[in-house]
N, C-alpha and C positions, 0 to 999 in steps of 0.2 A: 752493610751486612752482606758476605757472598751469598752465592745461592745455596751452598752445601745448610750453613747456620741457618737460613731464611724454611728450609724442608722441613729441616729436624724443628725448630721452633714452631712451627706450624703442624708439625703431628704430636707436640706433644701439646698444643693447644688442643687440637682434635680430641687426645684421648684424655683431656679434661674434661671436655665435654660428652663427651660420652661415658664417663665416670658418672656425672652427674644426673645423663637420665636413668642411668643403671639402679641408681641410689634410690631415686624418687622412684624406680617403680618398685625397688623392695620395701621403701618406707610406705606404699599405699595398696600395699597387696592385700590387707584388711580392709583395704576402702572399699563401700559396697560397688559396683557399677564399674572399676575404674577399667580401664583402659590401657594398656602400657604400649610405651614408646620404643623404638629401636631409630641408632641413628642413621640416617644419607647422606653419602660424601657426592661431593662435588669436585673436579682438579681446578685448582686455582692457579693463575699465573700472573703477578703486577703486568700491566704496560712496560712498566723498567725493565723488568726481567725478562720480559721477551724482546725489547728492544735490544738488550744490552746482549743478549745470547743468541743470536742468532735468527733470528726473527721470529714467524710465526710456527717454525716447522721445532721451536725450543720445547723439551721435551720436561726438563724441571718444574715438575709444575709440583703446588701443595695443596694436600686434602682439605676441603674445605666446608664444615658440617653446614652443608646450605637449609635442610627442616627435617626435621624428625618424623620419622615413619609411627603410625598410629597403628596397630593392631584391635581390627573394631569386632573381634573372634568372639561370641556370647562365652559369658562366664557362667558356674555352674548355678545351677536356683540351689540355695539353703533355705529351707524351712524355719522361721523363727516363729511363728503361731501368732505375730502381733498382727491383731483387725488393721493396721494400716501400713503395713508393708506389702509392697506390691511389687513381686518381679517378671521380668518380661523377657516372652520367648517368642526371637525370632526378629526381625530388622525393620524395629518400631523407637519412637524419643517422646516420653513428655516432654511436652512445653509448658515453660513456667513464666511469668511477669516478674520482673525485677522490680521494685518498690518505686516508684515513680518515672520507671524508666520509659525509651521509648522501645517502639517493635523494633526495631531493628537491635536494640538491646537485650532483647529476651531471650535466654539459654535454653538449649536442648541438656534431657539427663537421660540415663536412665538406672538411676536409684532413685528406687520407688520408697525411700521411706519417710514415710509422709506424716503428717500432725492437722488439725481441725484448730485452727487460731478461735481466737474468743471471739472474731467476726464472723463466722460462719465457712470462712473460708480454709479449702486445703492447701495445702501448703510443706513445700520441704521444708528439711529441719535448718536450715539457713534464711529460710524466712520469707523465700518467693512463691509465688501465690503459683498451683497450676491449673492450668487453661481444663475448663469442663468445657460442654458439651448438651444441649440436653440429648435425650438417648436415639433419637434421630438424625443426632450431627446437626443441628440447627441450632442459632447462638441462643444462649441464656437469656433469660429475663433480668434487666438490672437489677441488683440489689439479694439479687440469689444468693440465698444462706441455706446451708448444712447445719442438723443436731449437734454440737456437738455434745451432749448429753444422752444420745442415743446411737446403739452401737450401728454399724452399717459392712451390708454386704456389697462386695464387687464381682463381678460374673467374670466369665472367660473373655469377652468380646469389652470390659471394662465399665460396664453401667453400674452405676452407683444406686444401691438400693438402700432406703430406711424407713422403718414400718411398712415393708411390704412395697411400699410403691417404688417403682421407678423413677428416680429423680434427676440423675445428671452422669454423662460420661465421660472418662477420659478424653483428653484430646488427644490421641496418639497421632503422631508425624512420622514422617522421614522426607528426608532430604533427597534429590535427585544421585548423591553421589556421595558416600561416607566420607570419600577425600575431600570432599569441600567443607568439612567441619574441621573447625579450630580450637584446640583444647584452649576452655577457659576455666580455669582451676582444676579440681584434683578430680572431678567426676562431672563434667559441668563441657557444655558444647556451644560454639560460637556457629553461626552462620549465617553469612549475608545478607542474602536473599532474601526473606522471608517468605515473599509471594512465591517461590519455588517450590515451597515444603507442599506436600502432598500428604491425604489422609494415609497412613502404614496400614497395609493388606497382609492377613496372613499370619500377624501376631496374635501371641494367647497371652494374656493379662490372668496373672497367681496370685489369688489375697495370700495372705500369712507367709509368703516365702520374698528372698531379694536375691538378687543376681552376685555372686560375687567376683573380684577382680578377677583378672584373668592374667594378672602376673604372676608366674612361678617363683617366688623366692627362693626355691632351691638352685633354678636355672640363674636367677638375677645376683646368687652368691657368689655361682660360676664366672658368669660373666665378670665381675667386680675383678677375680681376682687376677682373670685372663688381661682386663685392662689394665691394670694396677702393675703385672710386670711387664705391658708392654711402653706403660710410663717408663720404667724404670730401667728399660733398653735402650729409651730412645733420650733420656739423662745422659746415660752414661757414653753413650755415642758421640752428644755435644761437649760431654766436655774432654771426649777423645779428641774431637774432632779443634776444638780450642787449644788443647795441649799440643799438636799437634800444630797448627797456626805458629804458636808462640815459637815454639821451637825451628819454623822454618825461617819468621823473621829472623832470631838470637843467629844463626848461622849465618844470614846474608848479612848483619852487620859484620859479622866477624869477618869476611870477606872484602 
């Protein structure tokens, strides 16, 4: 493959790929919490290509979507009046247990929309348990169950109240560095380290309200349709660019 076909075929990989985050962030702009992506190029150049061009000073090099840029920008609080939605303001992550998993397995979120399982525990609507607290930050007592038959208040600082007493609080986190978090699924956060996370200062915990995405689907229309024809340039380039090929061999036969 020359280098001209090798650019063009690598930027029209490029802008499928970035077609793709474009889509997912307008297909989860509903999603509570979610987060959207923009992509980061990198230039690429084979070994070959640079061997074969000139050396290191070859200048053909192709965009190369090395990882996607995360926009971690708070989305707006909606009000929805249910006792167990909880959104959060300001640069805080519930931590959740994944179902038998280990700590190094456990996600940060932060949609807050939460359910009371028939074991007492809370828990998101996907079914991972989150990390309480009692209301001094010191760990729970095993076997710690929640009403769920009794409704329950949560304060600004996240304490979990039913009948009156103080029972149990959020475990709000954050991580040393937003960038170190890995989107895992559509609202859902990986992170390494765990012993890195640190209590989150600062934040205000909302009963009855959730944070919404902070994708513009008007913007992410835009964008679709910006990348969409610059597919559509860079199609029509390659196969200028092939027509052109064909026709230079057909004349050196002729020759």
């Amino acid at each position: 493959m020359d280098s001209i076909t090798s650019i063009l075929a690598s930027g029209l990989r490029a802008r499928a790929e970035s077609l793709d985050i474009a889509a997912n962030n307008i297909a989860n702009s509903g999603t509570p919490a979610f987060k959207s992506e923009f992509e980061r190029y990198a230039l690429y150049g084979s070994q070959e290509a640079i061997a074969s061009n000139g050396g290191p000073e070859f200048t053909g090099l192709s965009p190369d979507l090395r990882q996607s840029w995360i926009n971690f920008g708070q989305g707006n609080l909606e009000r929805t009046e249910r006792t167990l939605d909880v959104g959060l303001e300001g640069n805080a992550y519930f931590a959740t247990e994944m179902p038998g998993g280990k700590a190094s397995d456990n996600l940060l979120t932060r949609n807050g929309s939460f359910q009371i399982g028939t074991d007492g525990q809370l828990k998101t609507k996907e079914g991972f348990k989150v990390k309480l607290t009692l209301p001094d930050g010191t760990a729970l007592a095993p076997g710690f169950r929640l009403d769920p038959a009794q409704s329950l208040d949560i304060d600004r600082l996240g304490v979990i109240h039913q009948n009156g007493a103080a029972l149990a609080r959020l475990d709000l986190v954050q991580p040393p560095d937003n960038a170190q978090l890995t989107k895992s699924g559509d609202s859902y956060f990986a992170f390494s380290d765990s012993a890195a996370l640190r209590r989150a200062t600062g934040a205000e915990v909302h009963q009855g309200w959730l944070e919404k995405s902070n994708a513009d689907p008007i913007q992410g229309g835009i964008q679709l349709v910006k990348i969409s024809r610059q597919f559509e340039m860079l199609q029509k380039a390659l196969q200028l660019h092939g027509e052109m090929s064909k026709r230079s061999i057909d004349e050196v036969g002729r020759v």
